[in-house]
Structures are given as C-alpha cells and as structure tokens.
PDB file of the backbone (N, CA, C, O) and the ligand in Angstrom, with CONECT records:
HET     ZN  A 101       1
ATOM      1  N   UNK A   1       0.836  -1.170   0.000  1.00  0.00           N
ATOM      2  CA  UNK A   1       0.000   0.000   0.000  1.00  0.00           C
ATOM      3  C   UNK A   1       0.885   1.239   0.000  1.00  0.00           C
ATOM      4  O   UNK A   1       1.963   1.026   0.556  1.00  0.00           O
ATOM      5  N   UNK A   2       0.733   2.440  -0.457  1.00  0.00           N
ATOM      6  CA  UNK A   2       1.155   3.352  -0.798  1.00  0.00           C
ATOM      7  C   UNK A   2       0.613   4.219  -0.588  1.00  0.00           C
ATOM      8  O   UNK A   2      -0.393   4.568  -1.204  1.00  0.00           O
ATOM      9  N   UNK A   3       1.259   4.968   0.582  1.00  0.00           N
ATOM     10  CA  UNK A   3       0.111   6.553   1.446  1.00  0.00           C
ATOM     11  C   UNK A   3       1.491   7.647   1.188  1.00  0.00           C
ATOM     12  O   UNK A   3       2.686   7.671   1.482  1.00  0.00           O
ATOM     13  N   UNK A   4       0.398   8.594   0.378  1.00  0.00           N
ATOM     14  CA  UNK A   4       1.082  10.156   0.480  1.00  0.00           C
ATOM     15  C   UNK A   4       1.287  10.814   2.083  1.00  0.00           C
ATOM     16  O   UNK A   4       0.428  10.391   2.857  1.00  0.00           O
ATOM     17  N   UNK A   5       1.967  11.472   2.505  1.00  0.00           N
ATOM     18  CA  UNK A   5       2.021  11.695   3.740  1.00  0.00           C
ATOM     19  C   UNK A   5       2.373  13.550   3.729  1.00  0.00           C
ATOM     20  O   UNK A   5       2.126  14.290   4.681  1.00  0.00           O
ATOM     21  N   UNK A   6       2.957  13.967   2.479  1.00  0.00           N
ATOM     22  CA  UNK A   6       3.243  14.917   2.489  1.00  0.00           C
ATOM     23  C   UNK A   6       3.275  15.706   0.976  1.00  0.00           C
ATOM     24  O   UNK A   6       4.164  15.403   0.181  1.00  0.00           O
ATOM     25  N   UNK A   7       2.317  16.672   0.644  1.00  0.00           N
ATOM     26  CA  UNK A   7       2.250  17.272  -0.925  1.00  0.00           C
ATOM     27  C   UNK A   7       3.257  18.394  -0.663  1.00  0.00           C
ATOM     28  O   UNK A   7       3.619  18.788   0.445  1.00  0.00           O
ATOM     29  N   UNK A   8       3.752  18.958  -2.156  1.00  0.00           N
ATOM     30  CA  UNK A   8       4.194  20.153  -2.441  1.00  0.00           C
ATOM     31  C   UNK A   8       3.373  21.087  -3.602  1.00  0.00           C
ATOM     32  O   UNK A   8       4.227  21.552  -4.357  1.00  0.00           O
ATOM     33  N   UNK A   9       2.470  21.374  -3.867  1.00  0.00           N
ATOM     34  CA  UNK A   9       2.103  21.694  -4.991  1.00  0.00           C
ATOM     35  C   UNK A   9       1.269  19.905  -5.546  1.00  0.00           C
ATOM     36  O   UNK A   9       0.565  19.098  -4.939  1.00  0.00           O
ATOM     37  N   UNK A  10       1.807  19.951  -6.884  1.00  0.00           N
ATOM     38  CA  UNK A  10       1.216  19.004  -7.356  1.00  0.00           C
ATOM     39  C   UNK A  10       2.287  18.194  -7.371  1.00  0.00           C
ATOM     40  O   UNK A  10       2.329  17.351  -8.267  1.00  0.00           O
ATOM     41  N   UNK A  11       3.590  18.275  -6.213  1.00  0.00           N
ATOM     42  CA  UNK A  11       4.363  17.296  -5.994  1.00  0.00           C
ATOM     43  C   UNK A  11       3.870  16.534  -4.766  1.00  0.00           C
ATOM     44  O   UNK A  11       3.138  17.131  -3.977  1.00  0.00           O
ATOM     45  N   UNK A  12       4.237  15.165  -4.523  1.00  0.00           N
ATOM     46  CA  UNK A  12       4.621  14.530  -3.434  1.00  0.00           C
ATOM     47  C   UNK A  12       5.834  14.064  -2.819  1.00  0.00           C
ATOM     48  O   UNK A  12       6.515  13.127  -3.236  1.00  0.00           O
ATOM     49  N   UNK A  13       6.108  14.889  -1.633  1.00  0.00           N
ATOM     50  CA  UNK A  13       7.094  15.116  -1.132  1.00  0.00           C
ATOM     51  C   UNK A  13       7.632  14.204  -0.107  1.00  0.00           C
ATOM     52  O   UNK A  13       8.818  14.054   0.189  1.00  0.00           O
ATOM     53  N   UNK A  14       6.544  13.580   0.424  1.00  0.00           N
ATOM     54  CA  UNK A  14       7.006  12.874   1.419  1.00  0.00           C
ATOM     55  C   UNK A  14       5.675  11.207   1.361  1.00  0.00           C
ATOM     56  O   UNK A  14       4.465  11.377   1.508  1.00  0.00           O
ATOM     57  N   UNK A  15       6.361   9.658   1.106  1.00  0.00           N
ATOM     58  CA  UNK A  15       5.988   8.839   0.991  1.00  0.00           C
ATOM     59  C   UNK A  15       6.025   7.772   1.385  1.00  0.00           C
ATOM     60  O   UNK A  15       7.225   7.545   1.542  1.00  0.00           O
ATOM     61  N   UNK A  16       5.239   6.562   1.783  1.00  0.00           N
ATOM     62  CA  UNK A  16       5.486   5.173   2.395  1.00  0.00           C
ATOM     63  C   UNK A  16       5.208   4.396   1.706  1.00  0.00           C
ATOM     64  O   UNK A  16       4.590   4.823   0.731  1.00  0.00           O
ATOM     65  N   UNK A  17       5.377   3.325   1.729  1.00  0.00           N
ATOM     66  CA  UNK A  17       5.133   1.885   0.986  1.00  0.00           C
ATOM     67  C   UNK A  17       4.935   1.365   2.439  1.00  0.00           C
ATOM     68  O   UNK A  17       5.656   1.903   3.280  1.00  0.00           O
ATOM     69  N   UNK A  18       4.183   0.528   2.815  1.00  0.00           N
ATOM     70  CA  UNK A  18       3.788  -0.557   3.886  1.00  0.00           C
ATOM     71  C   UNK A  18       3.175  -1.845   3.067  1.00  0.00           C
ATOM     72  O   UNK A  18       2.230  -1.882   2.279  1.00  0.00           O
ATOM     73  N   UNK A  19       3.917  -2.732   3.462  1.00  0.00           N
ATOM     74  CA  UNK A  19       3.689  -3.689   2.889  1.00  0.00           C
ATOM     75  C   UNK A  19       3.219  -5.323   3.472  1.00  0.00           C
ATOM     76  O   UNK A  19       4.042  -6.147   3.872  1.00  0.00           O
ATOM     77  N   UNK A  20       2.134  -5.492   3.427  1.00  0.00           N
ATOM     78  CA  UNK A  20       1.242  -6.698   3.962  1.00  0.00           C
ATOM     79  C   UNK A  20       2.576  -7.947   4.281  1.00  0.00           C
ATOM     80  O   UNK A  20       2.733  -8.693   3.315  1.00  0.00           O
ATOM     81  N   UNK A  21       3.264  -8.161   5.169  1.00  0.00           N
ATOM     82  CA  UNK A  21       3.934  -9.355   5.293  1.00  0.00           C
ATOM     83  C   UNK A  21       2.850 -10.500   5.368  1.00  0.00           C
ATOM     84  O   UNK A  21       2.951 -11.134   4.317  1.00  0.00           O
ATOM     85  N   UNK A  22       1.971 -10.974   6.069  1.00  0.00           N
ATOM     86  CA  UNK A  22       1.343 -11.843   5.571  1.00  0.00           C
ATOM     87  C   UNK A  22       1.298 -12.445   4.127  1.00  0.00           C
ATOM     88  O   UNK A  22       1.647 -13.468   3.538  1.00  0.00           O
ATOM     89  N   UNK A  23       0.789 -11.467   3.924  1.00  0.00           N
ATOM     90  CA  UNK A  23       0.190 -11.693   1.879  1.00  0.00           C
ATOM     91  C   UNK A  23       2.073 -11.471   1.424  1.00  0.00           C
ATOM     92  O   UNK A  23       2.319 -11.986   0.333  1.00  0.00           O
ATOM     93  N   UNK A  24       2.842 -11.058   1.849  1.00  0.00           N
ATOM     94  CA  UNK A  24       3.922 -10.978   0.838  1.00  0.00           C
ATOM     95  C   UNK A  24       4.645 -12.501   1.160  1.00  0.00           C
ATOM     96  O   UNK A  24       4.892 -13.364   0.317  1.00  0.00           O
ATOM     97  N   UNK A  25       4.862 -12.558   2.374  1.00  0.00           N
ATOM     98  CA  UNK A  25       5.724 -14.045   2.613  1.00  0.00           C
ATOM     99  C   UNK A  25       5.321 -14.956   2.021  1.00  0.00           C
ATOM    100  O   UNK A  25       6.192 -15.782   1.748  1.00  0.00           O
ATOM    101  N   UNK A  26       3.913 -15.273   1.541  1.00  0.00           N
ATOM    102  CA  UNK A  26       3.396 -16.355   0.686  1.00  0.00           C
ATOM    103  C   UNK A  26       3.849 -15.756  -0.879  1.00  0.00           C
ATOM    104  O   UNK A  26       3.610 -16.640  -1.703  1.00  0.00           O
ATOM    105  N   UNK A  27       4.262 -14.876  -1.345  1.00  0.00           N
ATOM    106  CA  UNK A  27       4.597 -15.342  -2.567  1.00  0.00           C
ATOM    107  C   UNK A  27       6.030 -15.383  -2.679  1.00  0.00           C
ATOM    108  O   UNK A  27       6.863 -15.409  -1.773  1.00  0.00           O
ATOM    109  N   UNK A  28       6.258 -15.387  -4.415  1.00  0.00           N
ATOM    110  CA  UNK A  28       7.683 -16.138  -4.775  1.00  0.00           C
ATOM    111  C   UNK A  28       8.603 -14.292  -4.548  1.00  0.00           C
ATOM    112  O   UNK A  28       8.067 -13.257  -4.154  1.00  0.00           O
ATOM    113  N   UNK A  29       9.904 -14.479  -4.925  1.00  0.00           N
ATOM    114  CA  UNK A  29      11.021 -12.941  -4.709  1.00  0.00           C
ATOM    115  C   UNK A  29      10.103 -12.721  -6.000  1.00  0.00           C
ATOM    116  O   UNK A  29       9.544 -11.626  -6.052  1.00  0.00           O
ATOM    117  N   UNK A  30       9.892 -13.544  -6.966  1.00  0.00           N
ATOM    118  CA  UNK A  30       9.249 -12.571  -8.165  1.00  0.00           C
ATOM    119  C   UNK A  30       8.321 -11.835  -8.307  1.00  0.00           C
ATOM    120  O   UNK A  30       8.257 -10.844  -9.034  1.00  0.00           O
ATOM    121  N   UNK A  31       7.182 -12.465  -7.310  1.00  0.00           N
ATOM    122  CA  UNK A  31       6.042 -11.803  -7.229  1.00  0.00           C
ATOM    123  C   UNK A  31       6.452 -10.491  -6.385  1.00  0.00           C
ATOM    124  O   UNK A  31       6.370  -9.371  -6.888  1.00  0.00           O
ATOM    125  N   UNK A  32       6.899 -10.708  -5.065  1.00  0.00           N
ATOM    126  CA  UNK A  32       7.134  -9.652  -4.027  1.00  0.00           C
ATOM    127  C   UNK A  32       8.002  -8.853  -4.889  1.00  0.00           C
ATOM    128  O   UNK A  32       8.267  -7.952  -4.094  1.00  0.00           O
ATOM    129  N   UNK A  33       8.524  -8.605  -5.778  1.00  0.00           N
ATOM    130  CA  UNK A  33       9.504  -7.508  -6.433  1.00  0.00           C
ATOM    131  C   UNK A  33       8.399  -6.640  -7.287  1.00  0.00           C
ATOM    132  O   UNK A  33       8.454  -5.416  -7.405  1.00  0.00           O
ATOM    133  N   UNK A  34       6.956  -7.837  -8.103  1.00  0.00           N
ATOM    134  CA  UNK A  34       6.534  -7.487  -9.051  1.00  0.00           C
ATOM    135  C   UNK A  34       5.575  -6.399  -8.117  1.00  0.00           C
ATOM    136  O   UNK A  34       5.332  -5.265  -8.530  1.00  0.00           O
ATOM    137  N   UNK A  35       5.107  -6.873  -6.901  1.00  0.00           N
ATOM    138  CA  UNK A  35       4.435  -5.739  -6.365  1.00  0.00           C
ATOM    139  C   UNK A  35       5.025  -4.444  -5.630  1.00  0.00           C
ATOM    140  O   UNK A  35       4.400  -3.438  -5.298  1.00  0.00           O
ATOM    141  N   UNK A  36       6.739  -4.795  -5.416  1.00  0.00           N
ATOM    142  CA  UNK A  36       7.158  -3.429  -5.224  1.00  0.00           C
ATOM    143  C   UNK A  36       7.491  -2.478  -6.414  1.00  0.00           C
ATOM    144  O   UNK A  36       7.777  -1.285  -6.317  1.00  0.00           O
ATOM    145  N   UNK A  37       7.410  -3.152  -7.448  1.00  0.00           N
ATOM    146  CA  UNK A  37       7.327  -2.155  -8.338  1.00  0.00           C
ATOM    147  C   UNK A  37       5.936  -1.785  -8.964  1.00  0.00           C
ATOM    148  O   UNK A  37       5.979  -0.898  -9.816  1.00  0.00           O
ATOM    149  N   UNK A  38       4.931  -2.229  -8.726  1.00  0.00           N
ATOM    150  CA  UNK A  38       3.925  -1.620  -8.984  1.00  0.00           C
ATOM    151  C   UNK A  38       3.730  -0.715  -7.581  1.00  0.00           C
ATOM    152  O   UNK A  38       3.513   0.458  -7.883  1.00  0.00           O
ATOM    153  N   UNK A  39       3.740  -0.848  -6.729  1.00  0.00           N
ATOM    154  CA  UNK A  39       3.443   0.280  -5.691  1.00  0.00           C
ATOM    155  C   UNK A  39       5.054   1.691  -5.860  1.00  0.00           C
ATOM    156  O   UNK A  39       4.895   2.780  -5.307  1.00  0.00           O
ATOM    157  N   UNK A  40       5.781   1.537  -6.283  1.00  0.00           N
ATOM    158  CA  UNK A  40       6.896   2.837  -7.274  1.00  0.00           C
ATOM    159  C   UNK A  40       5.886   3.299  -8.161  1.00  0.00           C
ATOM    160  O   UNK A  40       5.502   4.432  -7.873  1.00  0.00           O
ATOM    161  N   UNK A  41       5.503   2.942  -8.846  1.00  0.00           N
ATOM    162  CA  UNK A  41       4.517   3.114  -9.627  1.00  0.00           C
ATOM    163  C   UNK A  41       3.533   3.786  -9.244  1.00  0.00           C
ATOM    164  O   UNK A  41       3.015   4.529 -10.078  1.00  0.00           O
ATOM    165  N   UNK A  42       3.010   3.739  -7.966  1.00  0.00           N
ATOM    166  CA  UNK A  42       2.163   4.952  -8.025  1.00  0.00           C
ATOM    167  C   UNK A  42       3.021   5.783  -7.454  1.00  0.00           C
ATOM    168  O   UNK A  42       2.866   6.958  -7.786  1.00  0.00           O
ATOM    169  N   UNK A  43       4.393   5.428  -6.249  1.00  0.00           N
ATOM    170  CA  UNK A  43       5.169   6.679  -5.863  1.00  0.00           C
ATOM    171  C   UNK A  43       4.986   7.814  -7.533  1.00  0.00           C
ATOM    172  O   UNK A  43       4.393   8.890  -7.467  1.00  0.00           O
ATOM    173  N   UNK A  44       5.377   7.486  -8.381  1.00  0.00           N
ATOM    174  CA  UNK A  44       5.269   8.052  -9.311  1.00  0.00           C
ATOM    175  C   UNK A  44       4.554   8.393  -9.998  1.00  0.00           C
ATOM    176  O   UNK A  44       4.741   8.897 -11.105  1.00  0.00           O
ATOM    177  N   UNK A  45       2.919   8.023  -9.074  1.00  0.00           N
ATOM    178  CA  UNK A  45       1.849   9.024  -9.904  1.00  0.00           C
ATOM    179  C   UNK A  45       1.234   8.063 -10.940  1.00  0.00           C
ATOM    180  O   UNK A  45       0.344   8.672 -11.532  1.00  0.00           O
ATOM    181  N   UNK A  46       1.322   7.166 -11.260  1.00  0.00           N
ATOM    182  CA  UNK A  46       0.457   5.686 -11.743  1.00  0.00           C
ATOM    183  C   UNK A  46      -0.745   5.303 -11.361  1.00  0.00           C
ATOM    184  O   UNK A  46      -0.875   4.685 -10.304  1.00  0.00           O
ATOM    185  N   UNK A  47      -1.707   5.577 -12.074  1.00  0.00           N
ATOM    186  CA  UNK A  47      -2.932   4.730 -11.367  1.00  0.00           C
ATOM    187  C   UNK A  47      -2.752   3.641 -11.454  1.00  0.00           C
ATOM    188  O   UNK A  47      -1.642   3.122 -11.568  1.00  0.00           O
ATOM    189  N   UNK A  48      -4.322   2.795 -11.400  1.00  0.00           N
ATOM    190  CA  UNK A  48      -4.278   1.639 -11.721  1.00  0.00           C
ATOM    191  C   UNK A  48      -4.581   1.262 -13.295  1.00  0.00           C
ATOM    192  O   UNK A  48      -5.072   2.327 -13.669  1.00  0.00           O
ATOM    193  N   UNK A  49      -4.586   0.612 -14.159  1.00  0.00           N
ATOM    194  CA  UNK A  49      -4.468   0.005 -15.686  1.00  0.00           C
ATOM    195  C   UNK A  49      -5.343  -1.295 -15.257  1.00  0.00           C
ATOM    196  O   UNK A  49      -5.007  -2.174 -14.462  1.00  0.00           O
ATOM    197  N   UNK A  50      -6.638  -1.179 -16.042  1.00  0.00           N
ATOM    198  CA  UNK A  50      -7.017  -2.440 -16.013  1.00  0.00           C
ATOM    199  C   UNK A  50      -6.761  -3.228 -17.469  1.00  0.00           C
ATOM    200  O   UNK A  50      -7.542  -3.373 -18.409  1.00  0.00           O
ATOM    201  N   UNK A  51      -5.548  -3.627 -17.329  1.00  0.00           N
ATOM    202  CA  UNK A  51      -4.593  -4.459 -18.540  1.00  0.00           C
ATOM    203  C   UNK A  51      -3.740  -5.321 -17.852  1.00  0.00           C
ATOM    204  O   UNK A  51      -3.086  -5.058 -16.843  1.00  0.00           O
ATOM    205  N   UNK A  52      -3.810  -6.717 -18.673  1.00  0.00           N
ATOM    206  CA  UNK A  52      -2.982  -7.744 -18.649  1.00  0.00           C
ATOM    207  C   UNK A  52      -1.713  -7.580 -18.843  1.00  0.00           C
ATOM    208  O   UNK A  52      -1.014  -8.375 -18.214  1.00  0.00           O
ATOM    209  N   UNK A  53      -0.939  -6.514 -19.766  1.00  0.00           N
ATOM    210  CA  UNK A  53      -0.051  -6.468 -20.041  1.00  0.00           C
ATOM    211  C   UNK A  53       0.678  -5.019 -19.262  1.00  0.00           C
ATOM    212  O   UNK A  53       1.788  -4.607 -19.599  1.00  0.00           O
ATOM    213  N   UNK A  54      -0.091  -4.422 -18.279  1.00  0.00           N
ATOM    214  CA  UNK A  54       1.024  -3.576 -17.351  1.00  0.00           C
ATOM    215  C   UNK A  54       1.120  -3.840 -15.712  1.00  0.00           C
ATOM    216  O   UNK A  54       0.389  -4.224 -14.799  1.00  0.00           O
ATOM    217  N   UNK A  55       1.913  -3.578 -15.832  1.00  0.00           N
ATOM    218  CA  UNK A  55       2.542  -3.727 -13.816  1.00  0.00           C
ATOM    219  C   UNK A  55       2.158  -3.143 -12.929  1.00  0.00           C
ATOM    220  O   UNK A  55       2.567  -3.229 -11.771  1.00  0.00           O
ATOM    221  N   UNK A  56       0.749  -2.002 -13.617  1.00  0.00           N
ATOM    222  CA  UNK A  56      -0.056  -1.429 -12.502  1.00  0.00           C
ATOM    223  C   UNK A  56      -1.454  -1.569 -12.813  1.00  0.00           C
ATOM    224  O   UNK A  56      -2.223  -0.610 -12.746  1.00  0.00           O
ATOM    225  N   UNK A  57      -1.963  -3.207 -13.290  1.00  0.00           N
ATOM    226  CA  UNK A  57      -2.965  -3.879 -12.843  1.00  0.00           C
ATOM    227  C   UNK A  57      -3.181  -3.931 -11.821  1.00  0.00           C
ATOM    228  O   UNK A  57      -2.270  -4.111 -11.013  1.00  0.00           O
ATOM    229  N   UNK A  58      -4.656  -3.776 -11.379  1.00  0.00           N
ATOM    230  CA  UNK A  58      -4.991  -3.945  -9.984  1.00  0.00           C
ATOM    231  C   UNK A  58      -4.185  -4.927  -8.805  1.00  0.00           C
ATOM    232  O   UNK A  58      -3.627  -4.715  -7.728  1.00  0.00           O
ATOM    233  N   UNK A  59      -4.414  -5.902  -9.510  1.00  0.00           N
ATOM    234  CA  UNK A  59      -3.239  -7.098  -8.724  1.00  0.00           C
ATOM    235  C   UNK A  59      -2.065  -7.834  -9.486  1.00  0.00           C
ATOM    236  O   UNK A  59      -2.146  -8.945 -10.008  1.00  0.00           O
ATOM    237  N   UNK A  60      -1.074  -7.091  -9.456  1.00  0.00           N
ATOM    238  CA  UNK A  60       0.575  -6.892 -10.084  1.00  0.00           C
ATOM    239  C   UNK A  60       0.923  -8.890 -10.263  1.00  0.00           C
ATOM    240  O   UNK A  60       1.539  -9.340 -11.229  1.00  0.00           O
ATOM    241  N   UNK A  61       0.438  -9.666  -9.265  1.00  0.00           N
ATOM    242  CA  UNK A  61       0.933 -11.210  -9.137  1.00  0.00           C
ATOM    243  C   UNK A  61       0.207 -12.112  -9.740  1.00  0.00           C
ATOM    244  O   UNK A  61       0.626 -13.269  -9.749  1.00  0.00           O
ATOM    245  N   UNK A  62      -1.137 -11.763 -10.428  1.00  0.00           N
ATOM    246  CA  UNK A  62      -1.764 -12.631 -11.258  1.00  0.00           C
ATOM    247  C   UNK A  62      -1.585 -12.496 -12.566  1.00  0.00           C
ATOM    248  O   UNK A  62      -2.625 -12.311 -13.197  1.00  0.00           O
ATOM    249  N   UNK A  63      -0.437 -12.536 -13.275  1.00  0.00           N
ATOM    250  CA  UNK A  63       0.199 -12.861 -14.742  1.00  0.00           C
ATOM    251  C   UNK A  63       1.663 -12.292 -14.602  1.00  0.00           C
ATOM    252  O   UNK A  63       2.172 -11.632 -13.697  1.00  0.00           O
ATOM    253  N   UNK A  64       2.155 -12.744 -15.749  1.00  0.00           N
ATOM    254  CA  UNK A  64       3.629 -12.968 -15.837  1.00  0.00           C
ATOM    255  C   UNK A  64       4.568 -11.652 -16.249  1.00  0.00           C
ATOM    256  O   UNK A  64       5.795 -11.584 -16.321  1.00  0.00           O
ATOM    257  N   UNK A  65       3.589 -10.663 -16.485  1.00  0.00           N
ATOM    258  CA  UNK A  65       4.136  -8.671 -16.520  1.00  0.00           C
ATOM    259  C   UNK A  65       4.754  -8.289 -15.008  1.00  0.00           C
ATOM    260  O   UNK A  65       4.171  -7.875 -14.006  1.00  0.00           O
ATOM    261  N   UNK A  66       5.820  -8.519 -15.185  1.00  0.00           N
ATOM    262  CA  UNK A  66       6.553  -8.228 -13.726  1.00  0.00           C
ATOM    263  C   UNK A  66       7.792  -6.931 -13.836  1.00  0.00           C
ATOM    264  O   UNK A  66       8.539  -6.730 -12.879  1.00  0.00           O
ATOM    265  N   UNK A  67       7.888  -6.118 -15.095  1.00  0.00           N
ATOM    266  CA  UNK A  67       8.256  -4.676 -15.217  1.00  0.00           C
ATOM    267  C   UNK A  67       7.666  -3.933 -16.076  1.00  0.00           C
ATOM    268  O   UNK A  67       7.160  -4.425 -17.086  1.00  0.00           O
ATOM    269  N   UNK A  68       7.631  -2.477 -15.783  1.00  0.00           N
ATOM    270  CA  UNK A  68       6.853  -1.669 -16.176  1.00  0.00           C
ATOM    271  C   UNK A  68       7.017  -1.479 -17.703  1.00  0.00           C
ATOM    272  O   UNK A  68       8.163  -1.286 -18.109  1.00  0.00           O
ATOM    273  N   UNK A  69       5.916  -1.516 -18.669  1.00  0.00           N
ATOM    274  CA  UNK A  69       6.052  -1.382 -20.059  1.00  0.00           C
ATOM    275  C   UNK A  69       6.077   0.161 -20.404  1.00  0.00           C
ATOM    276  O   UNK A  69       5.630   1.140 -19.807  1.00  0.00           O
ATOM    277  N   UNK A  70       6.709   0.023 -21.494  1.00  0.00           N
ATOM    278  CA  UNK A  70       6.880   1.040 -22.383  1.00  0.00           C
ATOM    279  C   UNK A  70       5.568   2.378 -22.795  1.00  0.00           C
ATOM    280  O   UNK A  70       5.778   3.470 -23.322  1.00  0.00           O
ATOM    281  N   UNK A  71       4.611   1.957 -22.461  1.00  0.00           N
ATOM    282  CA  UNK A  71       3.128   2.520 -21.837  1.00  0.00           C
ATOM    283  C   UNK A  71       3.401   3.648 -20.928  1.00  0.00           C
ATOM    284  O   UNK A  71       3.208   4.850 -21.112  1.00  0.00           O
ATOM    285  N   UNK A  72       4.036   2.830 -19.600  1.00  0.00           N
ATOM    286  CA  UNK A  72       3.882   3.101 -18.542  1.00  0.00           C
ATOM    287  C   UNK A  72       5.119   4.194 -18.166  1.00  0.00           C
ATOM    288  O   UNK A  72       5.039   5.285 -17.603  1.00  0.00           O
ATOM    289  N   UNK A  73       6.301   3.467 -18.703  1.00  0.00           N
ATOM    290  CA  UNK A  73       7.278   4.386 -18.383  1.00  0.00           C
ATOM    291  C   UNK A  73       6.961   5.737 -19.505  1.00  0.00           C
ATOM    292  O   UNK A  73       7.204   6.884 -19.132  1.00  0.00           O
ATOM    293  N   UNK A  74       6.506   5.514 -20.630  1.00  0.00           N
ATOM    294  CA  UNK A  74       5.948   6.569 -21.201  1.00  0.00           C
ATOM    295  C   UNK A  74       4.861   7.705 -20.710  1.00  0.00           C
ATOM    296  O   UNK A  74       4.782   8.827 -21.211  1.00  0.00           O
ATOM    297  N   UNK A  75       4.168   7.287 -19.807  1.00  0.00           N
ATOM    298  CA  UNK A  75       2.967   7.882 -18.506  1.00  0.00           C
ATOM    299  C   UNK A  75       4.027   8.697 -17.404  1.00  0.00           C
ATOM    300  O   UNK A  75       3.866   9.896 -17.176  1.00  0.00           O
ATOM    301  N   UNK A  76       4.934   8.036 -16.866  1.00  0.00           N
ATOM    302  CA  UNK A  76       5.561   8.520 -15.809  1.00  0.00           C
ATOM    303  C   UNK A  76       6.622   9.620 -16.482  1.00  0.00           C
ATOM    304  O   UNK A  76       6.998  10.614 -15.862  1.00  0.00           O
ATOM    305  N   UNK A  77       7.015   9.324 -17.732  1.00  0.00           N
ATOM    306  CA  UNK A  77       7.876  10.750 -18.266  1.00  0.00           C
ATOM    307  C   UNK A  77       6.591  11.587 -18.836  1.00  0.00           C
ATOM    308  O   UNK A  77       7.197  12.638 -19.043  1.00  0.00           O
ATOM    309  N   UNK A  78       5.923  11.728 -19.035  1.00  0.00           N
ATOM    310  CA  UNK A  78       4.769  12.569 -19.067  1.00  0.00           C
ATOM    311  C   UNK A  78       3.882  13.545 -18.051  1.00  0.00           C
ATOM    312  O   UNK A  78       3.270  14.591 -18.268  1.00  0.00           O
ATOM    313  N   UNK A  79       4.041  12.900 -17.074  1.00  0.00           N
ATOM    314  CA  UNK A  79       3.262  13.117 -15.388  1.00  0.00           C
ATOM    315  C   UNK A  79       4.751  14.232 -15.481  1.00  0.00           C
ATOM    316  O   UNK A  79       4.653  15.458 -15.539  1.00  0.00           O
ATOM    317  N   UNK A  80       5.864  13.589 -15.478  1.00  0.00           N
ATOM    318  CA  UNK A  80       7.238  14.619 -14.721  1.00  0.00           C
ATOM    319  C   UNK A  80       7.211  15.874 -15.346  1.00  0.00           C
ATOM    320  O   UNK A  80       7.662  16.929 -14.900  1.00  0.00           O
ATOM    321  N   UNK A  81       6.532  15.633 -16.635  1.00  0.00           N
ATOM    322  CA  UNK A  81       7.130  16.653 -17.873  1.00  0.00           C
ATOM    323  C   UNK A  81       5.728  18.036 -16.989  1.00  0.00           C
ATOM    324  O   UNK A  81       5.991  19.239 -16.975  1.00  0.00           O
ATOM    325  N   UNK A  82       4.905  17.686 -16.612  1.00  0.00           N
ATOM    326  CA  UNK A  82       3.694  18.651 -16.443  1.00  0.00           C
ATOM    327  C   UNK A  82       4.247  20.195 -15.066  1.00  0.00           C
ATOM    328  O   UNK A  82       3.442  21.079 -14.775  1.00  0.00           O
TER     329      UNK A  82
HETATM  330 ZN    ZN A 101      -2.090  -0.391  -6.800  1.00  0.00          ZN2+
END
C-alpha cells in the first residue's frame, strides 16, 4: 500500500510503501519484487491500468508482466514533464 504523507504543490514530497507481510511471505522474490514495483509506480503518480499487459494492474501477481512497459514508463515521463 502506498500513502502520500506529504504534498508540495502538485508534488509529493514525502511517501510510504507498507507492505502486507502476511500476503507478501506467501509469494515467490518474483512476485514480491513485481508488487514493489507496482506500488513505485504509483510513488510516481500511476494509477491503476485495467490491462494484462502492465505492472499497474490492480493485482501486479496474477500474470507474468513483472516490469513496467513502455506505456507506462511513457505515462511517468509525461506526469514529470507537467
Ligand atoms: Zn495499486
């Protein structure tokens, strides 16, 4: 999960990631990586994508997209550029 804690403007300045150990210890390093990079992903202003093929599907561990596509990193240099 991913809580803003601190804005600047239409920056965010200050951020957490907390992360469910329960639900993470049951999966594989692949999965637990695939969901820390979808929660960067919103550090960076990412919603959610309801698509099979990006890393900020609602739930990052049900298919085999485990880094951010060319979409996405295209979204996040866009968001910076504003
Ligand atoms: Zn999410």
């Amino acid at each position: 999960m991913y809580q803003r804690l601190a804005t600047s403007g239409q920056y965010v300045t200050v951020w957490r990631i907390i992360y469910n150990d329960y639900f993470m210890q049951n999966l594989s390093i692949t999965d637990q990586h695939a969901v820390a990079t979808h929660e960067f992903g919103h550090v960076l202003g990412l919603g959610h994508f309801d698509d099979p093929y990006q890393i900020m599907r609602p739930d990052p561990t049900t298919n085999w997209i485990k880094t951010p596509s060319y979409d996405e990193l295209n979204a996040v240099d866009w968001i910076n550029s504003q």
